[in-house]
C-alpha positions, 0 to 999 in steps of 0.5 A, a space after each residue: 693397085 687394087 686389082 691385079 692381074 699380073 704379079 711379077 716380084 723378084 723374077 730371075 732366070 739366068 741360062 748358063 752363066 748368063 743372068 737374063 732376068 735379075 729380081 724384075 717386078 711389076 704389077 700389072 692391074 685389071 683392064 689396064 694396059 701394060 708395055 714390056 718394053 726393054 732393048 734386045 737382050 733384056 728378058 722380055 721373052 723369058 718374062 712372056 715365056 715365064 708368064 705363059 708357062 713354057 719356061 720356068 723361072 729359077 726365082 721369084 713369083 710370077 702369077 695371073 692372079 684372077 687365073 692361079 689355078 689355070 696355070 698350076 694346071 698347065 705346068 702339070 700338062 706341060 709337065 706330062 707332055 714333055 714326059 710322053 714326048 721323052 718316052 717316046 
């Protein structure tokens, strides 16, 4: 794929015990359209919130490649918000 958008390669996340995301890959290229498909359970969730920034990944590469950035940026307010939220 010449132009990405989306970069996802060797992606794990794991809660607890439990591994949720295990080294998923994909690329997903410019002004196409793209289905995360998978049964309940199977780390759809985690990949958005992971992509969106609202979790972090315990490995892996996930990037907006046209908006890197954008998103170092939201992790830092992400970051603060949770910092003013715990001073309180």
């Amino acid at each position: 794929m010449k132009d990405i958008a989306i970069e996802v390669k060797d992606l794990k996340k794991s809660f607890k015990n439990m591994e949720v995301l295990k080294g998923v890959d994909f690329e997903v290229g410019k002004g196409s359209i793209f289905a995360l498909l998978g049964s309940n359970g199977a780390g759809k969730t985690s990949i958005i919130r992971i992509l969106s920034t609202l979790l972090e990944q315990d490995g892996g590469i996930a990037n907006h490649i046209p908006s890197t950035d954008i998103i170092f940026y939201l992790q830092a307010l992400h970051q603060r918000m949770r910092k003013a939220y715990d001073s309180f």
